[in-house]
Backbone atoms as SQL, in Angstrom:
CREATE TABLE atoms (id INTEGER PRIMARY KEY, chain TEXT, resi INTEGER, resn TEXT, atom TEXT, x REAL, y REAL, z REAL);
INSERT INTO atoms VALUES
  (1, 'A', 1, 'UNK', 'N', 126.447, 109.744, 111.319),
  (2, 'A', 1, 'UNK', 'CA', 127.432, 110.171, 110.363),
  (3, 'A', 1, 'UNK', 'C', 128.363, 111.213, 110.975),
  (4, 'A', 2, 'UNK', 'N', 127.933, 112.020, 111.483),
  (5, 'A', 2, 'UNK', 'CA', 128.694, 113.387, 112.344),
  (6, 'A', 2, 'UNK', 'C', 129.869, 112.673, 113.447),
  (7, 'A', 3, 'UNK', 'N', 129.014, 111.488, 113.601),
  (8, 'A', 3, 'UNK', 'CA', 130.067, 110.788, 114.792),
  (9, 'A', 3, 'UNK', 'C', 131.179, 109.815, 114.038),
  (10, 'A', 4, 'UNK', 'N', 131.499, 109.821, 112.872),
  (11, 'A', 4, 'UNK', 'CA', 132.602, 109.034, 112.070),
  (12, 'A', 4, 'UNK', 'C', 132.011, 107.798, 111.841),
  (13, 'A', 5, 'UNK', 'N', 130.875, 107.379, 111.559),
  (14, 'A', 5, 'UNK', 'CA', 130.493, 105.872, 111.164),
  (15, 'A', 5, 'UNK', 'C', 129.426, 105.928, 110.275),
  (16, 'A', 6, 'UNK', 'N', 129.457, 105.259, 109.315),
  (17, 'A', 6, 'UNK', 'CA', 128.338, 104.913, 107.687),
  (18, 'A', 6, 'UNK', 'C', 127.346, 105.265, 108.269),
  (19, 'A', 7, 'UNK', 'N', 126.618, 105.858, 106.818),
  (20, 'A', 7, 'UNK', 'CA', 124.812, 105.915, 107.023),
  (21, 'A', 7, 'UNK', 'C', 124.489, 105.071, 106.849),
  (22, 'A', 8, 'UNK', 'N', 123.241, 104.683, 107.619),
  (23, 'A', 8, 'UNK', 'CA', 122.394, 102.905, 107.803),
  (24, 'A', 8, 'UNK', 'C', 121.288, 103.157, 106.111),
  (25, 'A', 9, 'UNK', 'N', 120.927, 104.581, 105.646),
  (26, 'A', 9, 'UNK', 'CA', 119.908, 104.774, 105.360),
  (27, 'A', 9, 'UNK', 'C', 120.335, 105.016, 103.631),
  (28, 'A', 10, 'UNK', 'N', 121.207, 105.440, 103.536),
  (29, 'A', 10, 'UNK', 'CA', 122.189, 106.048, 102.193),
  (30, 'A', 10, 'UNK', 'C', 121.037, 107.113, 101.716),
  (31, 'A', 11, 'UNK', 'N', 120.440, 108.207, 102.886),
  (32, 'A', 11, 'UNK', 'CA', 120.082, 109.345, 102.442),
  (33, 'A', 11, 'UNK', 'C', 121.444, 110.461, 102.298),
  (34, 'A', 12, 'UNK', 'N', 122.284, 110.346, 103.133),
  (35, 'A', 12, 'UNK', 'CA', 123.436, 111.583, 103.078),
  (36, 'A', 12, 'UNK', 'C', 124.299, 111.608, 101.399),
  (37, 'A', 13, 'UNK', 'N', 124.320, 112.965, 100.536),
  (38, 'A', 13, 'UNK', 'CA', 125.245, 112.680, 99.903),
  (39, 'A', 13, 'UNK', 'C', 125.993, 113.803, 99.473),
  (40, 'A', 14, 'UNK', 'N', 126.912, 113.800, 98.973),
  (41, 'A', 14, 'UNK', 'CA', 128.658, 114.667, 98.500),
  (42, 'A', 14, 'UNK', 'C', 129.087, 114.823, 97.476),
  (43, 'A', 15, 'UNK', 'N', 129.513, 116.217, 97.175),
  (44, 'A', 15, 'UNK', 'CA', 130.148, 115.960, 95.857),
  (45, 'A', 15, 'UNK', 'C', 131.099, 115.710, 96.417),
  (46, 'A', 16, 'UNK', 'N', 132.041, 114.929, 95.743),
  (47, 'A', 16, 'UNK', 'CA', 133.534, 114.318, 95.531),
  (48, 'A', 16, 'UNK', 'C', 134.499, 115.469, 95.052),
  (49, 'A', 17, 'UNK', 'N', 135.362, 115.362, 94.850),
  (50, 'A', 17, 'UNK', 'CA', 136.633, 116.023, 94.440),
  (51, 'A', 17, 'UNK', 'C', 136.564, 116.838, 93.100),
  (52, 'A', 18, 'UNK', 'N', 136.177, 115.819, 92.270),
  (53, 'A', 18, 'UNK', 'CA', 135.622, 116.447, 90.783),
  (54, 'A', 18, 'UNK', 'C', 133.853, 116.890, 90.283),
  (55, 'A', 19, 'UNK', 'N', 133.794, 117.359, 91.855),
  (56, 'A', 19, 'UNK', 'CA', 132.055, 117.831, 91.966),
  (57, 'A', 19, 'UNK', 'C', 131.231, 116.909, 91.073),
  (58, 'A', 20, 'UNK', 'N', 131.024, 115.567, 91.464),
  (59, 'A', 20, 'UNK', 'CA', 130.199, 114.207, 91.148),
  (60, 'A', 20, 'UNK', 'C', 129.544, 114.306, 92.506),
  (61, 'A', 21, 'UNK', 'N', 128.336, 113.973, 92.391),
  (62, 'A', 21, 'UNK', 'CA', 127.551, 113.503, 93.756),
  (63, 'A', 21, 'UNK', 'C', 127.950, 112.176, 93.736),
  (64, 'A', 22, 'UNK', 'N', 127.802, 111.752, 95.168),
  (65, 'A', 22, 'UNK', 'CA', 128.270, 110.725, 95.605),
  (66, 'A', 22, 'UNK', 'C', 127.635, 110.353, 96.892),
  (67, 'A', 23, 'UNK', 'N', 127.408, 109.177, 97.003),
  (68, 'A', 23, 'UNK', 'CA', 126.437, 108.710, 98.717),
  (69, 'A', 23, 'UNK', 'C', 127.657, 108.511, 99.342),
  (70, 'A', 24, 'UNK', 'N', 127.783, 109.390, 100.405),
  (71, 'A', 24, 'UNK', 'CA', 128.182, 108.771, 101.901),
  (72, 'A', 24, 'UNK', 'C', 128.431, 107.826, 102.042),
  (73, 'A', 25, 'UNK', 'N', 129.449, 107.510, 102.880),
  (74, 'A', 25, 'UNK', 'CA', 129.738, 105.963, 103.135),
  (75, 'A', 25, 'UNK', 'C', 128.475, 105.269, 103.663),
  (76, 'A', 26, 'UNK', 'N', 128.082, 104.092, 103.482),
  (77, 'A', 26, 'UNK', 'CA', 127.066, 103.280, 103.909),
  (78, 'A', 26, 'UNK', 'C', 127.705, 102.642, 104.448),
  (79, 'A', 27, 'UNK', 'N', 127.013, 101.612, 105.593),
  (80, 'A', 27, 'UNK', 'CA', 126.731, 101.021, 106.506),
  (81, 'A', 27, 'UNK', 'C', 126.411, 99.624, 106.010),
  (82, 'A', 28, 'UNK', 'N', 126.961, 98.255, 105.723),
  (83, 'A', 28, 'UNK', 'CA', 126.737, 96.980, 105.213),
  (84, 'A', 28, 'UNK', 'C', 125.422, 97.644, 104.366),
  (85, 'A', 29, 'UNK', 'N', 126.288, 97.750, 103.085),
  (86, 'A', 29, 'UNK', 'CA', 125.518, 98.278, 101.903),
  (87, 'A', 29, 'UNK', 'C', 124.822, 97.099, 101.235),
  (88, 'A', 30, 'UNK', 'N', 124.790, 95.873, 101.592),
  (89, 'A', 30, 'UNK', 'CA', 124.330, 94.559, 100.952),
  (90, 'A', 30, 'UNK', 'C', 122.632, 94.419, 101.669),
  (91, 'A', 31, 'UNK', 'N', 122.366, 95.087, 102.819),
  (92, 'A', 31, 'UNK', 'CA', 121.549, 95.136, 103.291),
  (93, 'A', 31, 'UNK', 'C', 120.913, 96.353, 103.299),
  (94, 'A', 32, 'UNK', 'N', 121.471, 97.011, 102.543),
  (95, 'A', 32, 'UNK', 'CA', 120.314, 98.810, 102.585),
  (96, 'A', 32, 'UNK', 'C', 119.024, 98.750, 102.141),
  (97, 'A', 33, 'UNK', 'N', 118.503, 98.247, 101.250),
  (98, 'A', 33, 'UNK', 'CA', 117.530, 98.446, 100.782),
  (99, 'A', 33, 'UNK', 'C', 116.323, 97.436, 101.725),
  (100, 'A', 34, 'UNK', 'N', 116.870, 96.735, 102.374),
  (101, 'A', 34, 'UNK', 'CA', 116.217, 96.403, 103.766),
  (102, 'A', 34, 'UNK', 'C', 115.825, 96.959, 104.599),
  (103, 'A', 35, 'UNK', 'N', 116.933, 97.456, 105.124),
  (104, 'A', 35, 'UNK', 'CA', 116.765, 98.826, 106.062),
  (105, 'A', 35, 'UNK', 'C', 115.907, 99.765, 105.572),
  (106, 'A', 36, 'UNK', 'N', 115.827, 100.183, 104.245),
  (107, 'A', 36, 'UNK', 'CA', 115.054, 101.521, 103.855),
  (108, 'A', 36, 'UNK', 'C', 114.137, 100.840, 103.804),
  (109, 'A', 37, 'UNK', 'N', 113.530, 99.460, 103.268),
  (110, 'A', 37, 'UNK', 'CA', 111.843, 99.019, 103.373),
  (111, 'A', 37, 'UNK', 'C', 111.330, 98.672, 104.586),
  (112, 'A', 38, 'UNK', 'N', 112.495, 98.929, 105.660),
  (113, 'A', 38, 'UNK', 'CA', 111.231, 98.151, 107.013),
  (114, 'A', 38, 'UNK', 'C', 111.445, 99.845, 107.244),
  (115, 'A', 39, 'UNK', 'N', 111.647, 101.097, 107.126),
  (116, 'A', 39, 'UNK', 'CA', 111.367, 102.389, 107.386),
  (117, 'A', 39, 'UNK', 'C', 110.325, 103.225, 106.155),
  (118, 'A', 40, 'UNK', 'N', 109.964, 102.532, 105.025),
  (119, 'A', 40, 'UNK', 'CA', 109.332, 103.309, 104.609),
  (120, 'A', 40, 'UNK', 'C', 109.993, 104.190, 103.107),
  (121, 'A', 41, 'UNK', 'N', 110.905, 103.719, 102.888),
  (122, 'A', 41, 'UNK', 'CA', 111.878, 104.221, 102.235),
  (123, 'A', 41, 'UNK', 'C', 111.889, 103.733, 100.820),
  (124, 'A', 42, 'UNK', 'N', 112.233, 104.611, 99.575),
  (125, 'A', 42, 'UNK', 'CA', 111.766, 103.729, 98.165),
  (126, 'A', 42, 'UNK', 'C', 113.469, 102.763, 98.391),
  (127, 'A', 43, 'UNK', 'N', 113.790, 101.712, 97.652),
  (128, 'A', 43, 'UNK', 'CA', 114.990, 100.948, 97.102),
  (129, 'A', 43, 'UNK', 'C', 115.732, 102.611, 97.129),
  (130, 'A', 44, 'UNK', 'N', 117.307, 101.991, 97.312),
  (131, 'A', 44, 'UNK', 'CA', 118.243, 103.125, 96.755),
  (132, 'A', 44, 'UNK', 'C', 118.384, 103.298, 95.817),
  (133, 'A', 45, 'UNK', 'N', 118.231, 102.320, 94.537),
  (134, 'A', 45, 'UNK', 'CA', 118.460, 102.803, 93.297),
  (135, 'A', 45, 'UNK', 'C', 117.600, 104.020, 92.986),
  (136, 'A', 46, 'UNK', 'N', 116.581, 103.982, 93.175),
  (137, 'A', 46, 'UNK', 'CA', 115.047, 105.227, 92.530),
  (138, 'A', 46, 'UNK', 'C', 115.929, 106.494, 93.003),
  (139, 'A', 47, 'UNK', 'N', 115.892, 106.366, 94.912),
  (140, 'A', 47, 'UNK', 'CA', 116.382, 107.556, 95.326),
  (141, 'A', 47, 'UNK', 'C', 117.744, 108.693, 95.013),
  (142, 'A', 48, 'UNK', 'N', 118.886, 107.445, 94.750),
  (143, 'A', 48, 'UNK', 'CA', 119.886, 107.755, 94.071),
  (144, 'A', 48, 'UNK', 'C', 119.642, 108.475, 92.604),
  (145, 'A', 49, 'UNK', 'N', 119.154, 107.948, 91.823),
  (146, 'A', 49, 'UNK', 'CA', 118.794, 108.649, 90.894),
  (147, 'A', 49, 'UNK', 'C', 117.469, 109.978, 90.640),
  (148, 'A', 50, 'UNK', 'N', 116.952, 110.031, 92.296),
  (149, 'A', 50, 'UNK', 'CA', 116.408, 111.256, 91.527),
  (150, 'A', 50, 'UNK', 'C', 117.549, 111.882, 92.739),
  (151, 'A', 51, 'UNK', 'N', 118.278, 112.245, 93.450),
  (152, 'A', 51, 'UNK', 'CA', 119.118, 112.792, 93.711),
  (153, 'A', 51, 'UNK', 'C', 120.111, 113.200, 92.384),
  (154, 'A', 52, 'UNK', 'N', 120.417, 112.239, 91.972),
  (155, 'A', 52, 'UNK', 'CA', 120.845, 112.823, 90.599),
  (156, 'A', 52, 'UNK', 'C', 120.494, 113.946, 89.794),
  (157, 'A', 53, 'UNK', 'N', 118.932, 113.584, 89.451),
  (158, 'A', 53, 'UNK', 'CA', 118.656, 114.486, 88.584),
  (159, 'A', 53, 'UNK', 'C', 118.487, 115.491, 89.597),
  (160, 'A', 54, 'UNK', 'N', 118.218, 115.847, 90.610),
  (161, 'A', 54, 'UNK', 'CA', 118.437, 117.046, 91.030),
  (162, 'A', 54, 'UNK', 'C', 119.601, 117.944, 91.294),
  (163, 'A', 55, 'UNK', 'N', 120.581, 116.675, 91.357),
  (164, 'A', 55, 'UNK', 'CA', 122.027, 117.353, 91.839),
  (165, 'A', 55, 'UNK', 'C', 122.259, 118.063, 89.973),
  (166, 'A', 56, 'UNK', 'N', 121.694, 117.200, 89.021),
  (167, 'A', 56, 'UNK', 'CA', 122.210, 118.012, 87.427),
  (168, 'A', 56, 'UNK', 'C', 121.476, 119.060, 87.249),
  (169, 'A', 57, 'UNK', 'N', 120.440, 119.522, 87.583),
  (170, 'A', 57, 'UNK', 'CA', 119.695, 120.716, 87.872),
  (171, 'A', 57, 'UNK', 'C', 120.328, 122.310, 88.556),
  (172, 'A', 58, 'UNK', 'N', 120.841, 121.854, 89.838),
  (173, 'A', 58, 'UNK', 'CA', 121.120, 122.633, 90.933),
  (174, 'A', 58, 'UNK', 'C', 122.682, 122.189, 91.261),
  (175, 'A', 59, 'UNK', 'N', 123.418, 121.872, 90.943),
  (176, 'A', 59, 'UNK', 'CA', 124.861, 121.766, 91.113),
  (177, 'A', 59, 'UNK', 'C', 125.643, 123.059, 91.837),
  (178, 'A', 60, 'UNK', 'N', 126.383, 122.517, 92.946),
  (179, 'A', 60, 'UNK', 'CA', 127.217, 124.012, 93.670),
  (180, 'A', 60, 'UNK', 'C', 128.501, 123.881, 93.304);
């Protein structure tokens, strides 16, 4: 990501402009949740959403 190209993993995320969290650009997002099960990783939907509820908790 630091080097200008998508996360493979859609752990990185941002608030946006109007302080919304938001995932990082991904990396052929049709295949993420692939990528996160051959590493060990829950589906993005779960993770996305408890990022959520933490980002509504702790908001900067």
């Amino acid at each position: 990501m630091n080097a200008g190209r998508p996360q493979l993993y859609g752990t990185q995320f941002v608030s946006d402009d109007n302080g919304a969290l938001q995932p990082r650009p991904i990396d052929r997002p049709e295949s993420l949740d692939d990528r996160r099960a051959a590493v060990g990783l829950d589906p993005f939907a779960e993770y996305e959403a408890t990022m959520h509820s933490i980002w509504a908790r702790n908001p900067t």
